[in-house]
TIMI-2910 file (N, C-alpha, C, CB; in pm, 1 decimal, decimal comma, always signed):
<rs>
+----------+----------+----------+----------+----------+----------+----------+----------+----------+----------+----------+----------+------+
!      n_x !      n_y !      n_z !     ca_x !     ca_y !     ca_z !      c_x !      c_y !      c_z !     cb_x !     cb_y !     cb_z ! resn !
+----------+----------+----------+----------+----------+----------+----------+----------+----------+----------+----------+----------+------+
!  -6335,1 !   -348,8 !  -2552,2 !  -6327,3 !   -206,8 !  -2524,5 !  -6269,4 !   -136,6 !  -2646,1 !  -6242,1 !   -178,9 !  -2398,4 !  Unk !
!  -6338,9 !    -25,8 !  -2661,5 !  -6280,6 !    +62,1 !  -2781,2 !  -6297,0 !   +215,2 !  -2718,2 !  -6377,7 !    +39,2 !  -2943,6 !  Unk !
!  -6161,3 !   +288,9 !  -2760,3 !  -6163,1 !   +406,1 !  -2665,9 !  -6065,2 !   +475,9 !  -2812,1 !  -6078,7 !   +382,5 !  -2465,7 !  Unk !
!  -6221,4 !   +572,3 !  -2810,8 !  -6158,4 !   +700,7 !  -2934,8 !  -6036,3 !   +789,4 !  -2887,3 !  -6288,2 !   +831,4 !  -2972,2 !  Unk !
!  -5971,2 !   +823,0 !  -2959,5 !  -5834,2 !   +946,8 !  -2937,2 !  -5880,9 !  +1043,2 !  -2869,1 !  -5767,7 !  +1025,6 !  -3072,1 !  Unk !
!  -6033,3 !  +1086,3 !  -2933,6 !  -6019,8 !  +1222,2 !  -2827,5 !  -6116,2 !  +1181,7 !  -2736,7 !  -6056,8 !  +1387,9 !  -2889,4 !  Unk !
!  -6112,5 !  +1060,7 !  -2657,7 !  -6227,1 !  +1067,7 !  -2485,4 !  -6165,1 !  +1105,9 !  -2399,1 !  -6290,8 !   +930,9 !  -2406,0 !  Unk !
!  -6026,2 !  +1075,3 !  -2407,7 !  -5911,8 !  +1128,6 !  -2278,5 !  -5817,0 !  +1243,4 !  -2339,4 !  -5792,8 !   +984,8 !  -2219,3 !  Unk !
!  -5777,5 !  +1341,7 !  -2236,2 !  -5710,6 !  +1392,1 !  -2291,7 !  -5561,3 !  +1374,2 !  -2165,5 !  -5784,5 !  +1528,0 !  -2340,6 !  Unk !
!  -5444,7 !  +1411,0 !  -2206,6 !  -5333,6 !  +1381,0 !  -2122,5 !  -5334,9 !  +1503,1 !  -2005,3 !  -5189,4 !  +1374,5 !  -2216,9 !  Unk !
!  -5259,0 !  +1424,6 !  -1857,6 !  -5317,1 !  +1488,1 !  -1775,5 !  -5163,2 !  +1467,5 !  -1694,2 !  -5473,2 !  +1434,1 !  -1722,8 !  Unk !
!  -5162,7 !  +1588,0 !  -1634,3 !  -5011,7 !  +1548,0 !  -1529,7 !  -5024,8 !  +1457,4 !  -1402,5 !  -4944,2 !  +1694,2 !  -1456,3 !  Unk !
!  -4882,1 !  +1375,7 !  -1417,8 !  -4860,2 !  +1253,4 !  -1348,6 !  -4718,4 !  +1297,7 !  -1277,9 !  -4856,2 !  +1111,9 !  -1454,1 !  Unk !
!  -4674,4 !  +1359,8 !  -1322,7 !  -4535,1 !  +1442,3 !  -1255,0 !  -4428,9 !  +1517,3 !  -1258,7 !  -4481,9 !  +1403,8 !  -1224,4 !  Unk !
!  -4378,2 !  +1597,1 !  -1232,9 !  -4345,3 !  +1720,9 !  -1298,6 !  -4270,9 !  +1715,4 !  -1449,9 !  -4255,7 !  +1793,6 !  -1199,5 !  Unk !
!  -4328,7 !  +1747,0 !  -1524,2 !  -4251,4 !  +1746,0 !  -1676,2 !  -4288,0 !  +1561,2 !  -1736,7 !  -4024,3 !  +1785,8 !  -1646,5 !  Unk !
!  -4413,4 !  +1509,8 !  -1689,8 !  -4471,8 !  +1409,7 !  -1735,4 !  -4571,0 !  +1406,5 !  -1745,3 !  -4456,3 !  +1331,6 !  -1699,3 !  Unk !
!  -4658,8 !  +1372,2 !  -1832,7 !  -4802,0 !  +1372,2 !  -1885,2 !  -4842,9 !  +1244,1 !  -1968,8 !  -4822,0 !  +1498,6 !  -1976,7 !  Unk !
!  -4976,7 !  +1189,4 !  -1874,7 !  -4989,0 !  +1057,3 !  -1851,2 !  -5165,7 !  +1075,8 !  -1961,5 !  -4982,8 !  +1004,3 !  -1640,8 !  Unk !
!  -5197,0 !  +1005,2 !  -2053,7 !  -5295,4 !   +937,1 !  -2135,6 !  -5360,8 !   +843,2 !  -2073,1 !  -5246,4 !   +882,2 !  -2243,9 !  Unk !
!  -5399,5 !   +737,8 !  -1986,2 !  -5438,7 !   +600,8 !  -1994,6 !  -5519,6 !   +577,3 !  -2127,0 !  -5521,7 !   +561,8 !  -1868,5 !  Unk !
!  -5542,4 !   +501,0 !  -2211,4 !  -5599,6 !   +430,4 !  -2303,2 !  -5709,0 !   +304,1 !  -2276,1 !  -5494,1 !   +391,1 !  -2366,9 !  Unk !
!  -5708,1 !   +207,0 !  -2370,4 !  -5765,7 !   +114,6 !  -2347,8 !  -5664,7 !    -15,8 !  -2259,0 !  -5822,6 !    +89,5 !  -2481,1 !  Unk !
!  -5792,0 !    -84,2 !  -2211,6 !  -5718,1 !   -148,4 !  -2066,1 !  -5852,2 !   -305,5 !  -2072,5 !  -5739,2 !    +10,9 !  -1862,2 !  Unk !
!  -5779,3 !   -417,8 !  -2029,8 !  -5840,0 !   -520,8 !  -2031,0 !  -5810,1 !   -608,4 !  -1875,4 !  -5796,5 !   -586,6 !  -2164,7 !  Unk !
!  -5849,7 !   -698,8 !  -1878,9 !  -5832,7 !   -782,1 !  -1732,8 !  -5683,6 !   -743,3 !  -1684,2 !  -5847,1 !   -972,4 !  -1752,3 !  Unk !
!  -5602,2 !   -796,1 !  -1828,1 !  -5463,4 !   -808,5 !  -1776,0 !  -5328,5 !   -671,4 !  -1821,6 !  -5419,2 !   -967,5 !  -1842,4 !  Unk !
!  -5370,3 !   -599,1 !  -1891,8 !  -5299,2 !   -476,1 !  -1966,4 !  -5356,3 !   -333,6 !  -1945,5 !  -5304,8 !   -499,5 !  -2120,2 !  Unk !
!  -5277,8 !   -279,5 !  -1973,1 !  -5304,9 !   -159,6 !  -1968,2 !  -5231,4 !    -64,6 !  -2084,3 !  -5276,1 !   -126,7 !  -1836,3 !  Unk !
!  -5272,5 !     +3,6 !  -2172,4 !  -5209,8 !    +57,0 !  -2254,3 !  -5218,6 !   +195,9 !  -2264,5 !  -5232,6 !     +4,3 !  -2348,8 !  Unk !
!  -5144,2 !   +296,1 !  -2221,9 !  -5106,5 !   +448,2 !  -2225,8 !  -4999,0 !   +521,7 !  -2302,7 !  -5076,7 !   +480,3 !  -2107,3 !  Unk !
!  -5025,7 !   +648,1 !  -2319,3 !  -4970,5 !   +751,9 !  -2416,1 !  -4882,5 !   +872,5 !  -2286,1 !  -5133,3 !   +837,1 !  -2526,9 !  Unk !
!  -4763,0 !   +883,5 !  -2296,0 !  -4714,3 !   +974,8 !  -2268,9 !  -4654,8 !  +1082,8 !  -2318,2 !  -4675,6 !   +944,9 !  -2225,8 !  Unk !
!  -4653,2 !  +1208,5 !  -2261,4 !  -4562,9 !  +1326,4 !  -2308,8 !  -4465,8 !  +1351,5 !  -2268,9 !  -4598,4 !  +1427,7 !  -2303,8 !  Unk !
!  -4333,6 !  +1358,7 !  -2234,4 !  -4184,5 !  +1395,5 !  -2149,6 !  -4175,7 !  +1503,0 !  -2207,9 !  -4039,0 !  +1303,3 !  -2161,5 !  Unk !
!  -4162,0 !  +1602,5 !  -2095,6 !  -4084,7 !  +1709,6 !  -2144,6 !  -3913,1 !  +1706,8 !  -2132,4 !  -4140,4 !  +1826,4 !  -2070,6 !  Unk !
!  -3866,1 !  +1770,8 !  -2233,4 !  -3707,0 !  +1858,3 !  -2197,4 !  -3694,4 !  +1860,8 !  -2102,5 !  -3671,3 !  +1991,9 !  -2224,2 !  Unk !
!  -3553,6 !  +1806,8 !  -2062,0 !  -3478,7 !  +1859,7 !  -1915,3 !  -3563,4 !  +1772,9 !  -1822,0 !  -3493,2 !  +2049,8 !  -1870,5 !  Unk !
!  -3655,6 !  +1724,7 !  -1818,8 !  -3719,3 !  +1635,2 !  -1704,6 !  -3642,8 !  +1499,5 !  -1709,8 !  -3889,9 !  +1608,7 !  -1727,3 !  Unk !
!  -3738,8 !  +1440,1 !  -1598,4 !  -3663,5 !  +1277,7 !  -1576,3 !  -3742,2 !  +1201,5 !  -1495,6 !  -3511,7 !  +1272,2 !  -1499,4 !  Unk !
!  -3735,9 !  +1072,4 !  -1487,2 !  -3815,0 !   +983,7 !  -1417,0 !  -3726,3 !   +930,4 !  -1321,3 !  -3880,1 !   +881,7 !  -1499,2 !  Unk !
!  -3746,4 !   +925,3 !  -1186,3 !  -3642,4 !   +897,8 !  -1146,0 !  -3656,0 !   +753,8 !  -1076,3 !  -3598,6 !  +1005,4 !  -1071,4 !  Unk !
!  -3511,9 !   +719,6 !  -1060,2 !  -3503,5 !   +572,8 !  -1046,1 !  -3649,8 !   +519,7 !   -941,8 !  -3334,7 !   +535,1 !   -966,7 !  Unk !
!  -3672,0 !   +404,6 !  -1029,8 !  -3825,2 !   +350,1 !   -966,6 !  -3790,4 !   +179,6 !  -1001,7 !  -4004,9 !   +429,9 !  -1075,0 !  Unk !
!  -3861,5 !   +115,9 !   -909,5 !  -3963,1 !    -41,9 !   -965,5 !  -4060,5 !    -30,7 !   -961,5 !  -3968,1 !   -171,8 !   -903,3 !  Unk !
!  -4142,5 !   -129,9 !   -985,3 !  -4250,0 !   -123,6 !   -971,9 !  -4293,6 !   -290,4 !  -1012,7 !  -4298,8 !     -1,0 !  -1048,3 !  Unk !
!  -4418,7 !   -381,2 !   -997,5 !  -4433,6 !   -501,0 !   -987,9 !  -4550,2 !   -505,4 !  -1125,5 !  -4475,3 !   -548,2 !   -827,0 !  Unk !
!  -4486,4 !   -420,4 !  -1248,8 !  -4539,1 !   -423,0 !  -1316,0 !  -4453,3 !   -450,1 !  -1476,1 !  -4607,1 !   -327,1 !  -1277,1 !  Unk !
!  -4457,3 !   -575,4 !  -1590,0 !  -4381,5 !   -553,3 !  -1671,0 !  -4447,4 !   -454,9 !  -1746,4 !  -4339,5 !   -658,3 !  -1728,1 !  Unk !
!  -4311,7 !   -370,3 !  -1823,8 !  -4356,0 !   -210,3 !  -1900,6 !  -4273,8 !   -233,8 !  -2044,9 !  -4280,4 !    -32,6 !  -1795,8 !  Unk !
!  -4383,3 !   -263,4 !  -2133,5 !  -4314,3 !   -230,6 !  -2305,7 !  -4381,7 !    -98,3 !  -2354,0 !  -4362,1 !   -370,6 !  -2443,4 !  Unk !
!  -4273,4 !    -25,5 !  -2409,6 !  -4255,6 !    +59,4 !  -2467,9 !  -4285,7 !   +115,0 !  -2575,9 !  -4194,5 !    +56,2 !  -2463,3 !  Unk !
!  -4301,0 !   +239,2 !  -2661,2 !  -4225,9 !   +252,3 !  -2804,9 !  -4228,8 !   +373,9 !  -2782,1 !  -4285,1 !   +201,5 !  -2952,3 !  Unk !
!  -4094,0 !   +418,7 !  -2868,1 !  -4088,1 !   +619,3 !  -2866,0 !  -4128,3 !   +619,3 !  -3023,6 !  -3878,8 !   +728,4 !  -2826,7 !  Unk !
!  -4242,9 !   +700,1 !  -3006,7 !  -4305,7 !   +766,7 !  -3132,1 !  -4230,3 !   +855,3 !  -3170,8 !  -4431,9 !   +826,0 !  -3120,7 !  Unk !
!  -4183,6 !   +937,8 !  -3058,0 !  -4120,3 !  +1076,1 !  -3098,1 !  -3986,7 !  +1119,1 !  -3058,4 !  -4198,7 !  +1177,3 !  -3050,4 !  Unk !
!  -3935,4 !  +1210,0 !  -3031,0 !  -3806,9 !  +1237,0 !  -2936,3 !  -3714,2 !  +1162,8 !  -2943,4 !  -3823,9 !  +1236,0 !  -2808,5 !  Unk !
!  -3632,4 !  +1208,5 !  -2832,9 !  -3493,3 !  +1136,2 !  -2755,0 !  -3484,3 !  +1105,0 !  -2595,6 !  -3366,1 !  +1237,2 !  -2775,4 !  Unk !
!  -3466,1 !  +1008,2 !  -2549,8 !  -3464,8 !   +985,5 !  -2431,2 !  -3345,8 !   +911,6 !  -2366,0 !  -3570,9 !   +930,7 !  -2414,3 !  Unk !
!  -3299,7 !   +902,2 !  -2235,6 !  -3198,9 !   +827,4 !  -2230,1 !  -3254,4 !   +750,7 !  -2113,7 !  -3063,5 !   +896,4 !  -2220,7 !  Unk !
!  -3197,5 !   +608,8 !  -2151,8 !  -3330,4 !   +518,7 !  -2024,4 !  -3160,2 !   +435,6 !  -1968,9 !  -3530,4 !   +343,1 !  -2135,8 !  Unk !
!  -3205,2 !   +394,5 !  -1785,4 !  -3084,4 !   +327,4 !  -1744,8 !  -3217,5 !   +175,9 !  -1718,0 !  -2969,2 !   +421,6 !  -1577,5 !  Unk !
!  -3192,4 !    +94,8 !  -1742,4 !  -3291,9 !    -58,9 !  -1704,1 !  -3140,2 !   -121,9 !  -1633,5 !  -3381,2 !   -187,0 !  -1892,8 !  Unk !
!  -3181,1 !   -139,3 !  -1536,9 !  -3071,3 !   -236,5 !  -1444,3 !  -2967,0 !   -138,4 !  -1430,6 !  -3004,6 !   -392,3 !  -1520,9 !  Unk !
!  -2856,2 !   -229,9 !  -1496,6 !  -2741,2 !   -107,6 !  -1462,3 !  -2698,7 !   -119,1 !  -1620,9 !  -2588,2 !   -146,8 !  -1319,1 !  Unk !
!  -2776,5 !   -105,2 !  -1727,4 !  -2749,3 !    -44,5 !  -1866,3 !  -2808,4 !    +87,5 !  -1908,9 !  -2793,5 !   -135,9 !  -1964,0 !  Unk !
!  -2726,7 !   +143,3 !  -1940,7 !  -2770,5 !   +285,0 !  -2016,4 !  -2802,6 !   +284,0 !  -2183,7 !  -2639,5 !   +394,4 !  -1995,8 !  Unk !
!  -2945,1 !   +328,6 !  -2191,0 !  -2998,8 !   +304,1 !  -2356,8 !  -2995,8 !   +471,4 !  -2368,9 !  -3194,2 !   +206,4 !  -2392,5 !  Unk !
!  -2956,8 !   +501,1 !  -2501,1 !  -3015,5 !   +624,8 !  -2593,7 !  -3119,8 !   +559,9 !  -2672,7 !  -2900,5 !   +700,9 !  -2701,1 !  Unk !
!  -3229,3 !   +619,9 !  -2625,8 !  -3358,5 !   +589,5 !  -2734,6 !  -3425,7 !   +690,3 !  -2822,9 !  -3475,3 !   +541,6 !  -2660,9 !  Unk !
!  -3398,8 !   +658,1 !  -2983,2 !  -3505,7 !   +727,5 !  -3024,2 !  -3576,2 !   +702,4 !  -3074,6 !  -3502,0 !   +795,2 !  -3064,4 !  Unk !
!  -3641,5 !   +823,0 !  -3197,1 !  -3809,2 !   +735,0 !  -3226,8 !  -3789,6 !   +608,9 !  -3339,3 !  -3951,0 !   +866,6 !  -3316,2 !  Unk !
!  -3890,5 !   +579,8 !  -3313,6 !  -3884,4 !   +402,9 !  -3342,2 !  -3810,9 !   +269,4 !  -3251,5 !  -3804,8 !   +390,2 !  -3478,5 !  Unk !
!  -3782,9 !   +327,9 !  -3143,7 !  -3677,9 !   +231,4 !  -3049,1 !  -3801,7 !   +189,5 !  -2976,1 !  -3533,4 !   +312,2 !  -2939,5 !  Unk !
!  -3799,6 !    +85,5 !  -2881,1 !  -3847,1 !    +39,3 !  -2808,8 !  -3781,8 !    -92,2 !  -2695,1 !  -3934,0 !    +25,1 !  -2883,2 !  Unk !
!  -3869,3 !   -122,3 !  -2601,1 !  -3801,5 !   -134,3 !  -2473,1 !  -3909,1 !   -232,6 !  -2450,1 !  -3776,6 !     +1,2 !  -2366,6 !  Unk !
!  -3854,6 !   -328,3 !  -2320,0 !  -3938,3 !   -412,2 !  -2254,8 !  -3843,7 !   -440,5 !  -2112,2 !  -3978,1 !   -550,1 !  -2355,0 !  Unk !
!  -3904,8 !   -402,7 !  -1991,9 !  -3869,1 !   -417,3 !  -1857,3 !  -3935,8 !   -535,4 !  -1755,6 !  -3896,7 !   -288,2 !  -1805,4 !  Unk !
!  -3873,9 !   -595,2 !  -1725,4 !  -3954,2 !   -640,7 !  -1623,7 !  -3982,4 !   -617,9 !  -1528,2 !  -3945,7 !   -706,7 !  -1599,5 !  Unk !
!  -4073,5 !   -729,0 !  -1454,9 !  -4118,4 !   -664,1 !  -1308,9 !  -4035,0 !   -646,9 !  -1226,2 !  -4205,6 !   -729,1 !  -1234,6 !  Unk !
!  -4013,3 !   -541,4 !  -1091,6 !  -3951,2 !   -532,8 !   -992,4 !  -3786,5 !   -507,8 !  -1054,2 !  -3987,5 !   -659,1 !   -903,4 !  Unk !
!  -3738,6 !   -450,2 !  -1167,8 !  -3637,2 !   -411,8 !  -1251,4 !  -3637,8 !   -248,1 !  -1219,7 !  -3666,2 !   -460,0 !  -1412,9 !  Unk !
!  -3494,7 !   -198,8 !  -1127,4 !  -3472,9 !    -76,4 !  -1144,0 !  -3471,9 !    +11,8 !  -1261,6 !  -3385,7 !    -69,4 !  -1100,3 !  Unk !
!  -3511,4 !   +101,4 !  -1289,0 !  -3499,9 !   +154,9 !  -1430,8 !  -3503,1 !   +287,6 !  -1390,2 !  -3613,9 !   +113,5 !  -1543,2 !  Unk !
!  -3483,2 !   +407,5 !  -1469,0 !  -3523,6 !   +561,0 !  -1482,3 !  -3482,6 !   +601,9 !  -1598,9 !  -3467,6 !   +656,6 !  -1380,6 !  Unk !
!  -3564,8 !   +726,7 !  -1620,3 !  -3549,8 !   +843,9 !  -1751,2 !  -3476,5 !   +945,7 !  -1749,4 !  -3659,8 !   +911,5 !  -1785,4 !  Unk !
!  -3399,5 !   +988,4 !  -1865,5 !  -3350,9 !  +1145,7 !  -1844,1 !  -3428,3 !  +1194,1 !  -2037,2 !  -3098,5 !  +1163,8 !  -1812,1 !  Unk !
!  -3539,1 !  +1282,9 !  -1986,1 !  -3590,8 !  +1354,9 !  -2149,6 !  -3526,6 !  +1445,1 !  -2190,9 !  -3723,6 !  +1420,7 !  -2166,0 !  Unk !
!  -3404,7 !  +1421,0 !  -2357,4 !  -3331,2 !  +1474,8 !  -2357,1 !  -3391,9 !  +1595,2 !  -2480,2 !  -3218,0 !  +1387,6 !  -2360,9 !  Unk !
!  -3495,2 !  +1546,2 !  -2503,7 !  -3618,7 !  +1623,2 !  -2590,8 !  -3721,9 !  +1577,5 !  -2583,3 !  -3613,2 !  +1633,7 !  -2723,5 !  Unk !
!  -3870,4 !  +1656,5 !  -2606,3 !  -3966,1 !  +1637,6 !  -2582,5 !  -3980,1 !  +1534,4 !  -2618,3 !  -4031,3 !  +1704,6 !  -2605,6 !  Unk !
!  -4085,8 !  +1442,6 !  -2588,4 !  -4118,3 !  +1294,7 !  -2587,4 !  -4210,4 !  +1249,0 !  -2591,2 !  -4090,5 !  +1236,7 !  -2514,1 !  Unk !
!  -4289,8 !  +1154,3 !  -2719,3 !  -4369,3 !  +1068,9 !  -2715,7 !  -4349,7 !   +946,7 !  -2686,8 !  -4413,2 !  +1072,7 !  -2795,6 !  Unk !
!  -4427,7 !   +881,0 !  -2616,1 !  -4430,8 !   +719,6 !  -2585,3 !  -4545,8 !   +682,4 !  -2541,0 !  -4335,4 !   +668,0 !  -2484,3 !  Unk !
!  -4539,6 !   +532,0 !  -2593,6 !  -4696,5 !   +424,8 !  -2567,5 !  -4613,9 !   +345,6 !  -2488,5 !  -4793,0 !   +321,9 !  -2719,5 !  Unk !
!  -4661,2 !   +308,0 !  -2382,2 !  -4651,3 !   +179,0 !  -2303,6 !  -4697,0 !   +101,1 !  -2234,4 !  -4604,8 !   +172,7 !  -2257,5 !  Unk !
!  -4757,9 !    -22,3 !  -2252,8 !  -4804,2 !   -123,8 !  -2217,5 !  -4782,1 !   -193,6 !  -2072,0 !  -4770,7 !   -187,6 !  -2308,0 !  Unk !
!  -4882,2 !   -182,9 !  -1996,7 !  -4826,1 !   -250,6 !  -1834,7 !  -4920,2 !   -357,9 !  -1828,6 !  -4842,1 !   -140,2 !  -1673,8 !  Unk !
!  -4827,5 !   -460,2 !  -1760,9 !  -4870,1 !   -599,6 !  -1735,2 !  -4883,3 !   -645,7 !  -1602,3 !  -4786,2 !   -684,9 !  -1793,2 !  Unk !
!  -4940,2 !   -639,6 !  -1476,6 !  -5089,5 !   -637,5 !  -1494,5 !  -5133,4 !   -501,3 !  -1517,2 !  -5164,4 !   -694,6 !  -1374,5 !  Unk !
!  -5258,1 !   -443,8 !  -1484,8 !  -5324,7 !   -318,5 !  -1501,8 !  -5237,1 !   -231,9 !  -1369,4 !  -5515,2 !   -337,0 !  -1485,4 !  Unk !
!  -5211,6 !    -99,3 !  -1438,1 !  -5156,1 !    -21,9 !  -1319,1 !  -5282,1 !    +17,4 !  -1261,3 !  -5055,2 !   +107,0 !  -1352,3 !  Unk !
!  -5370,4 !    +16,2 !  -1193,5 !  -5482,9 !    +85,6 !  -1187,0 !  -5489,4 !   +199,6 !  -1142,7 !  -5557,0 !    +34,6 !  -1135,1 !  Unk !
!  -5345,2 !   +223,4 !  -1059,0 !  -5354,4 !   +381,1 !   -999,3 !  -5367,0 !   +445,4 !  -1152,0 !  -5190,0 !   +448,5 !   -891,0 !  Unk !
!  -5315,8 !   +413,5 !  -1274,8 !  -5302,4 !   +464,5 !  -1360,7 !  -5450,0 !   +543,5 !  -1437,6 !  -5231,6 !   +370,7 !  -1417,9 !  Unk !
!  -5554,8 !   +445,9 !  -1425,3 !  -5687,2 !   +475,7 !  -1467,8 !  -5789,6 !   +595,8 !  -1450,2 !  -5739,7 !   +388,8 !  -1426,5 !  Unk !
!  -5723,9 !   +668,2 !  -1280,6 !  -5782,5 !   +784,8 !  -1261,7 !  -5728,4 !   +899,8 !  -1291,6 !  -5812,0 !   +793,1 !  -1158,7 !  Unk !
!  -5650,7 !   +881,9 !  -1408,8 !  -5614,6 !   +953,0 !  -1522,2 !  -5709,3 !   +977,3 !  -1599,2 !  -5527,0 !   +901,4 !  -1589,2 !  Unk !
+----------+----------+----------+----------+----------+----------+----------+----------+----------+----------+----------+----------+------+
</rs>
């Protein structure tokens, strides 16, 4: 699979989040997000492992019960069924990789 920059364009996934899907194979899935300011992800699992990278911004991520300041060039790797959430402490780029395919993710 090969999927040009501009076939998708980013689309809202939840308030002050904006979801890309990308290219995606049996077992991965690879997407582009936007965070806005002042938003947040709030505490979630999910049965999916999630690696990271911040292209852009500042973010503050809690994985378990650790608190990360991330910025660009930082990156992350969660595992499955691992509490985690976001606070976007500036606008925000990020790619992240899910293991298996999120597929709700695709009808993006």
């Amino acid at each position: 699979m090969f999927i040009k920059s501009n076939e998708k364009e980013l689309k809202p996934l939840i308030d002050g989040v904006f979801i890309k899907p990308m290219a995606f194979g049996v077992k991965s899935l690879i997407c582009k997000f936007l965070l806005k300011e002042g938003h947040s992800l709030p505490a979630h699992r999910h049965p999916y492992e999630q690696t990271g990278f911040l292209i852009s911004g500042k973010l503050k991520f809690r994985i378990n019960t650790e608190w990360y300041d991330a910025e660009a060039g930082d990156s992350w790797s969660i595992p499955e069924n691992i509490e985690h959430e976001v606070i976007v402490l500036e606008d925000s780029e990020v790619i992240e990789v899910f293991i298996p395919v999120r597929e709700e993710y695709l009808n993006y």
